[in-house]
KEKE-3310 file (N, C-alpha, C; in steps of 0.2 Angstrom, whole numbers, plus 5000, padded with zeros to 4 digits):
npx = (5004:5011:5019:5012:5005:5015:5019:5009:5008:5021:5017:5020:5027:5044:5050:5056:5052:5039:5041:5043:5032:5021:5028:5027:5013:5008:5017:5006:4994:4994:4990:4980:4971:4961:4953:4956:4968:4962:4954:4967:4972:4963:4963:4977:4987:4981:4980:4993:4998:4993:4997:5008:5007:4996:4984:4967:4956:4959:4970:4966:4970:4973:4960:4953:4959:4957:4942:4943:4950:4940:4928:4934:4931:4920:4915:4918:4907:4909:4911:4902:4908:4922:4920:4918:4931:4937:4932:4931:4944:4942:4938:4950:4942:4947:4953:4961:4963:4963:4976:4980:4976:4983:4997:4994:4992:5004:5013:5008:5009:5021:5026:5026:5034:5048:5047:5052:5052:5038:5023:5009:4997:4988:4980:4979:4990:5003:5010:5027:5038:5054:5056:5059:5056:5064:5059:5050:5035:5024:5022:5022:5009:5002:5005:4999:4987:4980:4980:4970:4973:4974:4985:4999:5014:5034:5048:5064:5083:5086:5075:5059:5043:5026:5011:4996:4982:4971:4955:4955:4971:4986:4995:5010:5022:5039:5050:5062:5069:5068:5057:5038:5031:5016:5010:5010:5003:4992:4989:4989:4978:4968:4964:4953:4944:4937:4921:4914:4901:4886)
npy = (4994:5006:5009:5010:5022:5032:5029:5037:5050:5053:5058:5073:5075:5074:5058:5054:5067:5061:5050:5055:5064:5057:5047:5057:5060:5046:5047:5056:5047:5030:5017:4999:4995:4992:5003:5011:5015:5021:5033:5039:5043:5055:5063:5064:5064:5073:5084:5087:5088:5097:5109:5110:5112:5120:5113:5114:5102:5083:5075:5065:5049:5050:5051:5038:5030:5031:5028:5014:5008:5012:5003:4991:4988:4983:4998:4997:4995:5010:5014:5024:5033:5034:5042:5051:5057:5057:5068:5084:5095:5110:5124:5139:5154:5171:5188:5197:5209:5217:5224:5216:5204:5200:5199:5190:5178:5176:5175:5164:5155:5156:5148:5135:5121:5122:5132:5145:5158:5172:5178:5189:5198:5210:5221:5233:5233:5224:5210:5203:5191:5185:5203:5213:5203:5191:5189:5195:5192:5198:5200:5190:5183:5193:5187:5174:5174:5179:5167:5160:5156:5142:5135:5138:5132:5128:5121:5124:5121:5122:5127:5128:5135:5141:5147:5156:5162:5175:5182:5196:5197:5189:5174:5169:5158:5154:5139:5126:5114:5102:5105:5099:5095:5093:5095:5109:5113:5108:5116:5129:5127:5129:5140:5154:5167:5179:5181:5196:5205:5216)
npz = (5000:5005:4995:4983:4987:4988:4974:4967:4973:4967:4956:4959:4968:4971:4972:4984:4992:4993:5000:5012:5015:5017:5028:5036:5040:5042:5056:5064:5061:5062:5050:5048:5044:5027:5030:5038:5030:5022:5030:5033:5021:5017:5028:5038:5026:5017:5022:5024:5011:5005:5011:5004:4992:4980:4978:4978:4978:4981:4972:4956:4955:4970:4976:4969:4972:4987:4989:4985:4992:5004:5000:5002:5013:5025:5036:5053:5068:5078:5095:5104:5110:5107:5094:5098:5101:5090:5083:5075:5080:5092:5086:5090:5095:5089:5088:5078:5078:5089:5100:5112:5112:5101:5106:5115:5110:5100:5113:5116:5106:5105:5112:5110:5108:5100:5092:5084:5081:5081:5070:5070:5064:5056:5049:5057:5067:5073:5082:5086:5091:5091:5093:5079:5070:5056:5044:5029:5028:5026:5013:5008:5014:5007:4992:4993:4996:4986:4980:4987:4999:5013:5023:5024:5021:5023:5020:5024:5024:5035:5044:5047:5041:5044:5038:5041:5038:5046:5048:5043:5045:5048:5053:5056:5059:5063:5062:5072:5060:5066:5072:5078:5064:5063:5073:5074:5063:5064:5078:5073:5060:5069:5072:5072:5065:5075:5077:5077:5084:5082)
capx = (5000:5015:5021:5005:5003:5022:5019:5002:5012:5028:5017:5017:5032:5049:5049:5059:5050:5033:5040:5045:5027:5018:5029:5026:5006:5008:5017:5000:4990:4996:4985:4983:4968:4960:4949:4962:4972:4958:4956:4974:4975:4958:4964:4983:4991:4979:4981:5001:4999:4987:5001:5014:5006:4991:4977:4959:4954:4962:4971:4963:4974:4971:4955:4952:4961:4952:4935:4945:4950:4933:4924:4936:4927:4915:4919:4917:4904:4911:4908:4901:4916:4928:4918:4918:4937:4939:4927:4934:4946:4938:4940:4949:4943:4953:4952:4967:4962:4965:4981:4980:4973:4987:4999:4991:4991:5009:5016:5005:5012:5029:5030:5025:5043:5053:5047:5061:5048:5032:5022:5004:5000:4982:4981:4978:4994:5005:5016:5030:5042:5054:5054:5062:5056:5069:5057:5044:5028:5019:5021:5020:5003:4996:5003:4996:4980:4979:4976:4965:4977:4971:4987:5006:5020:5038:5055:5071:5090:5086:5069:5051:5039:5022:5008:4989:4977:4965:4952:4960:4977:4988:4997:5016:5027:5044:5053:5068:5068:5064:5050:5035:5025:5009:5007:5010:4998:4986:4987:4987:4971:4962:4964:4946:4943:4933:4913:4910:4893:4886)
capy = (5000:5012:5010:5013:5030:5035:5032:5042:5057:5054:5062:5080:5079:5069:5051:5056:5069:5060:5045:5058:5067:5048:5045:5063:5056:5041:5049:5057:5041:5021:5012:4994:4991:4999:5008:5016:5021:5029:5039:5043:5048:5058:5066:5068:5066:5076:5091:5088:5088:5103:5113:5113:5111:5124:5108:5114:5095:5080:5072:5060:5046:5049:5050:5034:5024:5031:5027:5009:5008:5011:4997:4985:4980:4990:5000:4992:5002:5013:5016:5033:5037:5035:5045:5059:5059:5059:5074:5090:5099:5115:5131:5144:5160:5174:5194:5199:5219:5217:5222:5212:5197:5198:5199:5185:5173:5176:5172:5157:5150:5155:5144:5127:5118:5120:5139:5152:5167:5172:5184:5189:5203:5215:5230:5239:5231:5216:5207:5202:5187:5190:5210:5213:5196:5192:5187:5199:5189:5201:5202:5181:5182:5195:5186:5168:5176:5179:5160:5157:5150:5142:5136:5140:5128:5128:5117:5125:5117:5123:5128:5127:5141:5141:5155:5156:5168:5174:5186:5202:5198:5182:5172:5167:5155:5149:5134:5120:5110:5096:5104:5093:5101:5091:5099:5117:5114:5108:5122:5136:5126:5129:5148:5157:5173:5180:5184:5204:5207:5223)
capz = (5000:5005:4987:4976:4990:4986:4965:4966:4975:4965:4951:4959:4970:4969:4977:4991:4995:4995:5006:5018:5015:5020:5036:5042:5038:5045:5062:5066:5062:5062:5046:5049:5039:5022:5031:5043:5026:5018:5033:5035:5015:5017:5033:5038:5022:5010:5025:5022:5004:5004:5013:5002:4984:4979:4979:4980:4978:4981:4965:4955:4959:4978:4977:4967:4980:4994:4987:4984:5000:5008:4996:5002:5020:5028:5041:5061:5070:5081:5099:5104:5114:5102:5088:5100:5101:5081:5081:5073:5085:5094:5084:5094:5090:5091:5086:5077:5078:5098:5103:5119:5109:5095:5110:5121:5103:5100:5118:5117:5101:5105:5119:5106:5107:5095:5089:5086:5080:5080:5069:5074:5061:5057:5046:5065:5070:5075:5087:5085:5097:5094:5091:5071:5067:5052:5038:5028:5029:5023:5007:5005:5015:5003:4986:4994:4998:4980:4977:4991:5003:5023:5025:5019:5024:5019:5025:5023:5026:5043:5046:5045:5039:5041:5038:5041:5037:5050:5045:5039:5048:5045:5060:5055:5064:5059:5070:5070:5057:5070:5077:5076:5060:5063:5078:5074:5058:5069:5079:5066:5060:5075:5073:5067:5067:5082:5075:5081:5084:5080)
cpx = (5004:5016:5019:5004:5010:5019:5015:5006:5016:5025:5017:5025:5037:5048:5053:5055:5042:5033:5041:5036:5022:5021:5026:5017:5005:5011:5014:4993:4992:4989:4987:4977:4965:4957:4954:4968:4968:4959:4963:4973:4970:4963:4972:4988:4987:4981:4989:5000:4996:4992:5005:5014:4998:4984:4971:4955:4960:4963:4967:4962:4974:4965:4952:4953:4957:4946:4936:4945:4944:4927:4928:4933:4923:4917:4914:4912:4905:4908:4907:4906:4923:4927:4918:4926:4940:4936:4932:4937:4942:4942:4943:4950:4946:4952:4958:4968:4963:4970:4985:4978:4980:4995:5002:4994:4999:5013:5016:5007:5019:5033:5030:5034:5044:5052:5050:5059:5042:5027:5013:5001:4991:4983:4982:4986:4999:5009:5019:5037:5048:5054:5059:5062:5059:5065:5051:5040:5025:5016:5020:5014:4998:4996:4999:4988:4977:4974:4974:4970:4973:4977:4994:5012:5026:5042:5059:5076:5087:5080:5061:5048:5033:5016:5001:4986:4972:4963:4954:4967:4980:4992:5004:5021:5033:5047:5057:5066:5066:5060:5045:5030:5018:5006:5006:5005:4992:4983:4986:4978:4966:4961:4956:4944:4938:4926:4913:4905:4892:4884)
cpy = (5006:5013:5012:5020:5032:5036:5038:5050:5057:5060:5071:5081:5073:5061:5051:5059:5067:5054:5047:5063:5061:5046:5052:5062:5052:5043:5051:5050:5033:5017:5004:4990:4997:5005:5014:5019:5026:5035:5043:5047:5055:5065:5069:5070:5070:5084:5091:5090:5096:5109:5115:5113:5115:5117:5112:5108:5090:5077:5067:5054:5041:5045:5042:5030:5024:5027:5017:5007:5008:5005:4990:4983:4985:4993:4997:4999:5005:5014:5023:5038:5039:5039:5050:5060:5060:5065:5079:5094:5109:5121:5134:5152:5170:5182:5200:5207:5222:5216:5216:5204:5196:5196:5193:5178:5171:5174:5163:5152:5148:5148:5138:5125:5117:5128:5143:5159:5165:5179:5187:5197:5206:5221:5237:5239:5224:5217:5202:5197:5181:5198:5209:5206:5195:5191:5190:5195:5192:5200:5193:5180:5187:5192:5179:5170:5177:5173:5158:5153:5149:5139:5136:5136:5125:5126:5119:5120:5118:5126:5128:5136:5139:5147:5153:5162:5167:5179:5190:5201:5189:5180:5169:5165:5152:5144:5131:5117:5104:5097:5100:5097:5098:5096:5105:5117:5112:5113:5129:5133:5129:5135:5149:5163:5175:5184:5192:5206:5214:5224)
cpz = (5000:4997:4983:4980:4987:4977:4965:4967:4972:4957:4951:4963:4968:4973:4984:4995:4998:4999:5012:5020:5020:5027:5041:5044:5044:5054:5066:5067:5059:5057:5047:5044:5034:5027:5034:5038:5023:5021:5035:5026:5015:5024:5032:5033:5018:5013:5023:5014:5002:5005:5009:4994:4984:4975:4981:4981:4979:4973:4963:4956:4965:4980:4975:4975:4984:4992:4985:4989:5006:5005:5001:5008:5023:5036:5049:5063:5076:5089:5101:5107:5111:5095:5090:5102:5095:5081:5078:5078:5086:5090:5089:5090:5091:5084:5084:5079:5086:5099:5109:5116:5105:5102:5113:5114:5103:5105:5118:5110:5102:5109:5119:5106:5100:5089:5091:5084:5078:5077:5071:5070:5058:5054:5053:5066:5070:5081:5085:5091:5092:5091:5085:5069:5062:5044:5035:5028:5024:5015:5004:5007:5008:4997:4989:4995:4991:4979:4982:4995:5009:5025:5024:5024:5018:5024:5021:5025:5034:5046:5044:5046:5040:5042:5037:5041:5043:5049:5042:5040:5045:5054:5054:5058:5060:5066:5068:5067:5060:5073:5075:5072:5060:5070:5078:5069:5063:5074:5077:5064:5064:5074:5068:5069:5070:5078:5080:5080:5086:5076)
residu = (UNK:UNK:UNK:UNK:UNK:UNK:UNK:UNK:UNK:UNK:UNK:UNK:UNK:UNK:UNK:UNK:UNK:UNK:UNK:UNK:UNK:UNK:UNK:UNK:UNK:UNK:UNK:UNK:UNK:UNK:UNK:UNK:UNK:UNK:UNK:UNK:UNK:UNK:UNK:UNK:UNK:UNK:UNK:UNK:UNK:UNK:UNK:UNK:UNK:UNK:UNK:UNK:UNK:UNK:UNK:UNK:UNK:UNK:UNK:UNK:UNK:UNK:UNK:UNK:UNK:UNK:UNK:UNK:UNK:UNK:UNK:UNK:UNK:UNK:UNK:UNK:UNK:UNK:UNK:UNK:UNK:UNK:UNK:UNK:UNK:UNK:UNK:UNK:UNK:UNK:UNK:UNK:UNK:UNK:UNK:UNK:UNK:UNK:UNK:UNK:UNK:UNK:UNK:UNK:UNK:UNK:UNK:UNK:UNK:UNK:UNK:UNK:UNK:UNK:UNK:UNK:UNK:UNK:UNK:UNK:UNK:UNK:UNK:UNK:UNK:UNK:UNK:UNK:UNK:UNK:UNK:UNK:UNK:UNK:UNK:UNK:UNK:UNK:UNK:UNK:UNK:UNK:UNK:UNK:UNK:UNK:UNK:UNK:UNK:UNK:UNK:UNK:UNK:UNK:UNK:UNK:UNK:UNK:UNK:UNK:UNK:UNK:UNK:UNK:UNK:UNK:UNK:UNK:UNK:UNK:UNK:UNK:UNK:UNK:UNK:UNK:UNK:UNK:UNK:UNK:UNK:UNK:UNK:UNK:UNK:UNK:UNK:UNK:UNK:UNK:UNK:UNK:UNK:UNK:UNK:UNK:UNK:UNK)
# end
């Protein structure tokens, strides 16, 4: 099964880079039967894939699979306990145009193991951890906003990049190449911009 997921990827990205794509996958969720690949391709790998190549849908390829993969046995019926811990993790919502919010946001990222800056950024304003953060943002959040981006991730020799839009403002962390990128994309996910009533 690894193999036929490596070829399908191999046609977008290099074969290296798509068996390191599948482990970083597979290091959030352990498949042991189809159904448990479908969800993994559906879920942790199509959110890695989606980060680093301008996909609006999953490839053809993919998709096939998956839908091949959920034919093969039906799925077990799940106990109600365990379908409320797959659920959708809890939005947090969050009001970039509030200094003390934009502030509060920033410390609270900064302090994910393995983050070396953090940007936090609002036509009003931003915060910045630490202060002259080294890399404009800016100007990559507005052309990515261009193509409808939700979320922008990049690995350098030495570090990770990743960049999320929240309402008018964008959230911007870089971190050690070994920080742990499912977790930080995970947490950038969570971010939604805070509804103002009025």
């Amino acid at each position: 099964m690894e193999r036929e997921v490596i070829e399908i990827l191999s046609e977008y990205l290099s074969p290296q880079a798509a068996a390191n794509l599948l482990a970083r996958a597979k290091a959030r969720l352990t498949p042991t039967t189809p159904q448990d690949w479908a969800r993994l391709l559906e879920g942790p790998l199509w959110e890695e894939l989606r980060a680093i190549l301008p996909f609006r849908e999953m490839p053809p390829g993919l998709k096939a699979l998956v839908r091949r993969l959920k034919a093969a046995t039906p799925p077990p019926p799940k106990p109600l306990g365990e379908a409320v811990l797959e659920a959708a993790p809890a939005l947090e919502a969050v009001d970039l145009a509030d200094p003390e919010e934009r502030d509060r946001l920033a410390r609270s990222l900064a302090r994910l193991e393995g983050v070396t800056g953090v940007v936090v950024a609002h036509p009003s304003g931003k915060a910045e951890l630490p202060e002259g953060f080294p890399i404009p943002l800016n100007t990559a959040h507005i052309l990515l906003r261009r193509q409808g981006y939700a979320l922008f991730y990049l690995r350098t020799a030495s570090r990770l990049l990743l960049l999320r839009p929240v309402g008018g403002g964008f959230v911007g962390v870089t971190a050690r190449e070994e920080a742990n990128v499912g977790q930080l994309m995970h947490r950038l996910k969570r971010l939604a911009p805070k509804e103002v009533s009025g």
